[in-house]
PASE-276906 format. One record per residue (C-alpha): residue in three letters; x, y, z. Coordinates in Angstrom, 2 decimals, padded with zeros to 5 digits. Example, Ala and Ser with C-alpha at 12.3 -4.5 7.8 and 13.67 -1.06 7.14 Angstrom:
["Ala"; [012.30; -004.50; 007.80]]
["Ser"; [013.67; -001.06; 007.14]]
This chain:
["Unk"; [000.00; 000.00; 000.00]]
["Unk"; [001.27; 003.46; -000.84]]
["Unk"; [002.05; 005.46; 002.24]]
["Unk"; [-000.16; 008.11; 001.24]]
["Unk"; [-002.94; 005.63; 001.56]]
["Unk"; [-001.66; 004.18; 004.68]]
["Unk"; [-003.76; 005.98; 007.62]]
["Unk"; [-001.55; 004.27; 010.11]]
["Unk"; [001.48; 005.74; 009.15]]
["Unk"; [000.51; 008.73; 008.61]]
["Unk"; [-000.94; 009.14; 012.17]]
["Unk"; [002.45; 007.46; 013.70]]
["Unk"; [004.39; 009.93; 011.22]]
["Unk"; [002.10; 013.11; 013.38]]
["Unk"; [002.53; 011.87; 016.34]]
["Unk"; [006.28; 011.39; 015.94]]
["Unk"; [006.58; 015.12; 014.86]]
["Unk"; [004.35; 016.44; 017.77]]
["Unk"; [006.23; 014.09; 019.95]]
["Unk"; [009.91; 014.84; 018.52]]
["Unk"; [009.23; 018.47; 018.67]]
["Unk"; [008.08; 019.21; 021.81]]
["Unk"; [004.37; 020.54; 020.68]]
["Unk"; [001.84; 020.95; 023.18]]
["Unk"; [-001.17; 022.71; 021.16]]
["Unk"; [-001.49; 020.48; 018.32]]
["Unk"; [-003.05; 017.32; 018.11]]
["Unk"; [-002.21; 014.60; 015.33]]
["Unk"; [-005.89; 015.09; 013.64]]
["Unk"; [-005.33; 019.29; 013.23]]
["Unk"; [-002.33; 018.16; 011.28]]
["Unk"; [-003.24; 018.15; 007.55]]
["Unk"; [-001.51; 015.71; 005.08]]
["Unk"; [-000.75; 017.97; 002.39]]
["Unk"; [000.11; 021.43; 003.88]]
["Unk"; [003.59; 021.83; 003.78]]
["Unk"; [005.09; 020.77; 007.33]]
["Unk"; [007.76; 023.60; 007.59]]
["Unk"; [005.01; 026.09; 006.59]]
["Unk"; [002.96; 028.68; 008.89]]
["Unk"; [-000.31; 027.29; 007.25]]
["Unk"; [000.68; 023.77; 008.96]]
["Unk"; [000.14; 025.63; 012.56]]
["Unk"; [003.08; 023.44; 013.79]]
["Unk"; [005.70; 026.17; 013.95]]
["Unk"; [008.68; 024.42; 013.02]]
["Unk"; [012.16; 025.56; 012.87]]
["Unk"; [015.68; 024.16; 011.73]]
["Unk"; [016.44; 022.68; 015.37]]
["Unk"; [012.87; 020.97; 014.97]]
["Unk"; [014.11; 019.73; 011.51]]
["Unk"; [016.78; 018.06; 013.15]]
["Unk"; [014.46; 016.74; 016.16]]
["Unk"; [012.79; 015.05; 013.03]]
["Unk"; [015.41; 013.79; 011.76]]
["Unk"; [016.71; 011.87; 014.72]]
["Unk"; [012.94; 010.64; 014.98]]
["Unk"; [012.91; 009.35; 011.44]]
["Unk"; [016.38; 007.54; 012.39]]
["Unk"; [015.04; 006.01; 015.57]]
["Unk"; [011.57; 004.71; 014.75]]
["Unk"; [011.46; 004.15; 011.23]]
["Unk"; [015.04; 003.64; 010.17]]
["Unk"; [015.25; 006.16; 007.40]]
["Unk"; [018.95; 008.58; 007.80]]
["Unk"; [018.23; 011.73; 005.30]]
["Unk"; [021.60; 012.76; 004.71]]
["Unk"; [021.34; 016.02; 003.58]]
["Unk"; [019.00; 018.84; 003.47]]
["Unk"; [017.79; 018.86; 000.07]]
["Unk"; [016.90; 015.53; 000.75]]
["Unk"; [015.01; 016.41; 003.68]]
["Unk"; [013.05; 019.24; 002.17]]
["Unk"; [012.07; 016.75; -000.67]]
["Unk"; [010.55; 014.02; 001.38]]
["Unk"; [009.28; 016.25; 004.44]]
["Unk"; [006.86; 018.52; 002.09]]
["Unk"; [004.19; 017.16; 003.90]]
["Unk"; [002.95; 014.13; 005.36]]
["Unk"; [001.47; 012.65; 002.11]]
["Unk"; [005.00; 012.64; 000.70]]
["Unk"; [006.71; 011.71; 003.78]]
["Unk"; [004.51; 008.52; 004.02]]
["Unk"; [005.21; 007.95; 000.45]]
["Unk"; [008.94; 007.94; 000.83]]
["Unk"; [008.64; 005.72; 003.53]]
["Unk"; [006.40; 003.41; 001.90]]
["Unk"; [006.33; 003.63; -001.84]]
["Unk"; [004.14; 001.18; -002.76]]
């Protein structure tokens, strides 16, 4: 199953990113799969040291080592294409 189809990983993909970063405010279901994560439309109000909180989280619970930033921005759009990366198909 694509990841974009994959409801479970997309809610353990939120919840990592609420978790990772600290976020008190926001629950999993206010964040929407396609706004852009690093965005101010995504409420989240992410910064570069949250980027890297990410990063360690994608490391830890899914395996996945982005190794550099262009690569990040590409797969951490949002969490449609997140969830894709991790699970193509």
């Amino acid at each position: 199953m694509k990841g974009s189809l994959d409801q479970a990983l997309k809610q353990r993909l939120k919840v990592m990113i609420i978790e990772e970063c600290d976020i008190a405010d926001i629950t999993p279901e206010e964040v929407d799969d396609d706004i852009q994560i690093f965005s101010d439309a995504s409420g989240l109000g992410l910064d570069s040291l949250d980027a890297l909180q990410i990063s360690v989280g994608l490391k830890s619970q899914f395996g996945i080592y982005l190794p550099d930033s262009k690569a990040f921005r590409r797969h951490l759009k949002s969490i449609n294409a997140l969830a894709d990366f991790i699970q193509p198909e």
